[in-house]
C-alpha positions in Angstrom: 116.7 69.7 63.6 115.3 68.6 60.4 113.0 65.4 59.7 116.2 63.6 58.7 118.0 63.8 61.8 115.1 62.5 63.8 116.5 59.3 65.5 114.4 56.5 64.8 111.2 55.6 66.7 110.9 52.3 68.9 108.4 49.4 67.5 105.3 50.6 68.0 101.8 48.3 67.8 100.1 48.7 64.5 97.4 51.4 64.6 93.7 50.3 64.8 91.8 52.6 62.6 88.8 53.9 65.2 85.0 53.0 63.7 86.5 51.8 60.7 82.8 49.9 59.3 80.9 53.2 60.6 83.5 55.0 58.5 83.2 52.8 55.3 79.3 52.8 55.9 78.6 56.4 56.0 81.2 57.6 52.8 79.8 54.9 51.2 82.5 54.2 48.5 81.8 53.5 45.2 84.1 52.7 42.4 85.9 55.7 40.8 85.3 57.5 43.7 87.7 60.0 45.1 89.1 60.1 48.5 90.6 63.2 50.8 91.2 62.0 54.6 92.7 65.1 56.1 94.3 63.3 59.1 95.3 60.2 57.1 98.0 59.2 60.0 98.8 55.4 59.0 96.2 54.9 56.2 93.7 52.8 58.6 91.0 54.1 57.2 92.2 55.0 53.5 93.8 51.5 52.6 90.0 50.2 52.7 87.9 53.3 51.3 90.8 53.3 48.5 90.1 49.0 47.7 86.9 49.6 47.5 86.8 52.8 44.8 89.4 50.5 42.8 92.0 53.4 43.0 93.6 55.6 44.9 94.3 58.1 41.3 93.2 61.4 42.2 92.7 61.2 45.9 94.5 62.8 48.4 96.3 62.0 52.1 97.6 64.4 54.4 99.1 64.7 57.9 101.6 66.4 59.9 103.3 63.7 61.4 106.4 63.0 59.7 107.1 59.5 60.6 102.6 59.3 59.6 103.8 60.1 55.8 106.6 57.8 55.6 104.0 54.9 56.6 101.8 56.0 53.5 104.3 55.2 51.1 102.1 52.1 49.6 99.0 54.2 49.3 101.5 56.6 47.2 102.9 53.9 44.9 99.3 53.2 43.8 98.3 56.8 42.6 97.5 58.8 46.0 99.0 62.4 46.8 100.4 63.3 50.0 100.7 66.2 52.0 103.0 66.9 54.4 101.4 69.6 56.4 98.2 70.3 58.8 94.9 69.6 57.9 93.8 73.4 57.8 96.8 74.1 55.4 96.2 71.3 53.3 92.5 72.6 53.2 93.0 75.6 52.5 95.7 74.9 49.4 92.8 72.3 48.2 90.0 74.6 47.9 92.2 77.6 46.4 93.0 74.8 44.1 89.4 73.9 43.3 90.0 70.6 44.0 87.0 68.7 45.3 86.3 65.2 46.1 83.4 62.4 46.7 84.6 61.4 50.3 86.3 63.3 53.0 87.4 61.9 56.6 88.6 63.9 59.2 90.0 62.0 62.2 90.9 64.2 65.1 92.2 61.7 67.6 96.0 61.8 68.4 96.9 58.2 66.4 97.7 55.0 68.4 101.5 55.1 67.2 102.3 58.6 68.5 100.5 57.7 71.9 102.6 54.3 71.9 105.8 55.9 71.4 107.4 57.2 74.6 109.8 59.5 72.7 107.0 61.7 71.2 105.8 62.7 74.6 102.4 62.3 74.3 101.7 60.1 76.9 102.9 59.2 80.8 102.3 55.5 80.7 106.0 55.1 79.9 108.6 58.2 80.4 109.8 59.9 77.3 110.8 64.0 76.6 108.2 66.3 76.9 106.9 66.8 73.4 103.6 66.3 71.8 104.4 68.0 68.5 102.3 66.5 65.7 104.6 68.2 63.6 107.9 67.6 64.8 109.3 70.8 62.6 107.5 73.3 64.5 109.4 74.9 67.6 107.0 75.1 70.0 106.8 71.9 72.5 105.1 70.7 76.0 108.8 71.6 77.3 108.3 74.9 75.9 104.7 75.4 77.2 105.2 74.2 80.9 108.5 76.1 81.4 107.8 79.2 79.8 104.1 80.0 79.8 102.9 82.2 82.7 101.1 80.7 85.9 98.0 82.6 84.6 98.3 81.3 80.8 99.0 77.6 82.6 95.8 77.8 84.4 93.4 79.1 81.6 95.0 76.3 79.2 94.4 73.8 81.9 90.9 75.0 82.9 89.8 75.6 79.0 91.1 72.5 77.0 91.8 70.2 79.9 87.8 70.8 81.4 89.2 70.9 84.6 87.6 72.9 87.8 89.5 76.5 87.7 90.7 75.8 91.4 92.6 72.7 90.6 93.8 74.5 87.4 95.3 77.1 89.2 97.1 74.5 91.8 98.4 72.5 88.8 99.9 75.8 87.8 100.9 76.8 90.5 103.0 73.3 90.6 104.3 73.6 87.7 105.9 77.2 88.1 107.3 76.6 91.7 108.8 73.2 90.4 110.7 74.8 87.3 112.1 77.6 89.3 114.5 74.4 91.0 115.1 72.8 87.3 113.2 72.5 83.8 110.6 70.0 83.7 112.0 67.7 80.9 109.8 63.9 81.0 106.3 63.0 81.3 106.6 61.3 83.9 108.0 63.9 86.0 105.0 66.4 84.6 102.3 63.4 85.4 104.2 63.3 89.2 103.8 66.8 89.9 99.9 66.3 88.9 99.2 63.6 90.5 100.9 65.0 93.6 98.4 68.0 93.7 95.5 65.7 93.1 93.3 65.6 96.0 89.9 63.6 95.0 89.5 60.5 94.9 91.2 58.3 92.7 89.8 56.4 89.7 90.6 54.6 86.9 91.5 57.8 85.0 95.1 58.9 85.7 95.0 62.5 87.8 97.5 64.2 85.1 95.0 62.7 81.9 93.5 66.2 81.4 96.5 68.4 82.1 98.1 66.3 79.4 95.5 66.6 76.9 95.4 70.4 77.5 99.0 70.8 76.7 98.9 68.8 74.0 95.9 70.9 72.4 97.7 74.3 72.8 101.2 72.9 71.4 99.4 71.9 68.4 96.8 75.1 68.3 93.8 71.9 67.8 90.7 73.7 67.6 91.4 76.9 66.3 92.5 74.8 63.5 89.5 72.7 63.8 87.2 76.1 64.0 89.0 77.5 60.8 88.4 74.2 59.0 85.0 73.3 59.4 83.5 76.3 57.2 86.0 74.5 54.6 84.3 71.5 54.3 81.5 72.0 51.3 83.9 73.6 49.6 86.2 70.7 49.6 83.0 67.8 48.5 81.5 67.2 45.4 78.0 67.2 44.8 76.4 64.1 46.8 80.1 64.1 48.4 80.2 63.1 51.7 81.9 63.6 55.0 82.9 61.9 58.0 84.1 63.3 61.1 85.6 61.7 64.5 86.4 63.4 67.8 87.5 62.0 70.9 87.0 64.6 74.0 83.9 67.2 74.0 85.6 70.4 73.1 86.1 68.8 69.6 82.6 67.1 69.3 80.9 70.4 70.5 82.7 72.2 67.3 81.6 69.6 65.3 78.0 69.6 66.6 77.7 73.1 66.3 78.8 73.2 62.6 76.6 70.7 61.9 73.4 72.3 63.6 73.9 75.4 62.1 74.1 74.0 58.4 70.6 71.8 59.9 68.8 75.5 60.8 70.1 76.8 57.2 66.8 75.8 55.5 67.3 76.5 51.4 70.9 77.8 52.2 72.2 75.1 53.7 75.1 73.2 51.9 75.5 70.4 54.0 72.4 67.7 54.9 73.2 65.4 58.5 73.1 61.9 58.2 73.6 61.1 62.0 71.1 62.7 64.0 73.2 61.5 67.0 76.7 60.5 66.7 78.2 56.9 66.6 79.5 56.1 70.1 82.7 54.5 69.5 82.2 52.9 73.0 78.9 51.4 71.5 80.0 50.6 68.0 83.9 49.8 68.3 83.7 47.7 71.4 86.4 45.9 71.0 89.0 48.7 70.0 89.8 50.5 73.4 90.7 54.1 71.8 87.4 53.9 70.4 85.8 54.5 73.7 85.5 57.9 73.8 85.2 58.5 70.2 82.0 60.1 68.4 81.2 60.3 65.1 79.4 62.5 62.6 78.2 62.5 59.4 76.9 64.6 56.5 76.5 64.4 52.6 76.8 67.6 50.6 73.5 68.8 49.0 
């Protein structure tokens, strides 16, 4: 199915860029500027960085998400270029490009739209196809994932990107495979139901199924491999003094980021890269008052 025949997607809320001052405050635009935001999802953050260079002429917006690029069409009509791809693609066609720019963002948080709309399967809150392609023209899906991946690969996806114990992994699993042999899981809901059925601790304000669903959706998208690919990318993709800004939302993300980071800190003389957050910026702190903010951190560095 091509982008084209995609049916169209319900209302959704409008997106809430995450630690948007934080944002503005560490890329510090300045007039002239030029902006690449690598996850630019509904130009939250790249409609005020862009009013504040004065243009959006030679900067650069990329995402995935299909329906995320058609929402950027304003940002396009005043000078900015968009990509239709990943952010590790895009990066990579960039800097074999030579292009380079004075501020980059990279926002790895699935974006408030995709989580609000029930037919993109990211979420159980309301039932909708299981999903969770950020790129709708790739093949592999959630569907794919639960109903065709082994017990064992179920249970090491589970265990790795969900951080669950191995031992409730391996039930999840275990769940999953005996329930597909009666008929193909097809909803969330009925994926969050077989979860929450296994569940066995004691029940908090965090839905039982939270972590399987997050796990999924990291392997159906291949998240950090893409992240760990990207992140040696970076220098080469800032100006001198250029500057970059990066948000995650769970650890496995922030613990890439944090490494990078460190190991640019320990480079002495070599290093390309000098931190300007010593810690992150909690988004649970700073961004009180957005509630997908809460889990979010933030880290910043200027190119040397």
């Amino acid at each position: 199915m091509s982008i084209k025949e995609h049916p169209p997607l319900q209302h959704v809320q409008e997106h809430i860029p995450v630690l948007l001052d934080d944002v503005v405050r560490l890329l510090d635009p300045q007039p002239g500027q030029t902006y690449l935001d690598l996850t630019a999802g509904y130009g939250g953050h790249a409609s005020v960085v862009l009013e504040k260079t004065g243009s959006a002429t030679g900067s650069v917006l990329v995402d995935r998400d299909d329906y995320a690029i058609s929402r950027l069409s304003a940002l396009e009509a005043k000078g900015a270029r968009l990509i239709h791809t990943d952010f590790l693609s895009a990066a990579r066609q960039l800097v074999e490009a030579n292009e380079r720019f004075d501020m980059l963002l990279i926002d790895l948080g699935v974006s408030s739209p995709q989580l609000d709309q029930s037919e993109r399967g990211f979420s159980f809150k309301n039932s909708g196809p299981l999903d969770m392609r950020m790129d709708r023209r790739q093949e592999k899906s959630a569907k794919t994932l639960v109903n065709e991946a082994s017990r064992d690969e179920l249970t090491q996806i589970i265990y790795d990107y969900g951080e669950e114990p191995y031992k409730l992994a391996k039930s999840y699993a275990e769940a999953i495979v005996a329930a597909r042999k009666v008929a193909p899981l097809e909803t969330t809901e009925e994926l969050a139901g077989l979860i929450s059925e296994q569940y066995r601790g004691r029940r908090g304000k965090t839905h039982p199924a939270t972590r399987t669903f997050q796990a999924i959706r990291i392997a159906v998208n291949d998240e950090l491999s893409q992240i760990e690919a990207l992140l040696p990318l970076v220098p080469r993709l800032l100006t001198d003094g250029g500057r970059v800004a990066i948000i995650s939302f769970h650890s496995l993300e922030d613990r890439l980021v944090k490494t990078f980071f460190k190991d640019q800190a320990g480079a002495g003389y070599e290093a390309e890269l000098h931190i300007l957050t010593k810690k992150p910026v909690d988004g649970s702190v700073s961004d009180v008052h957005n509630p997908r903010a809460r889990s979010a951190k933030l880290r910043a560095a200027v190119k040397k």
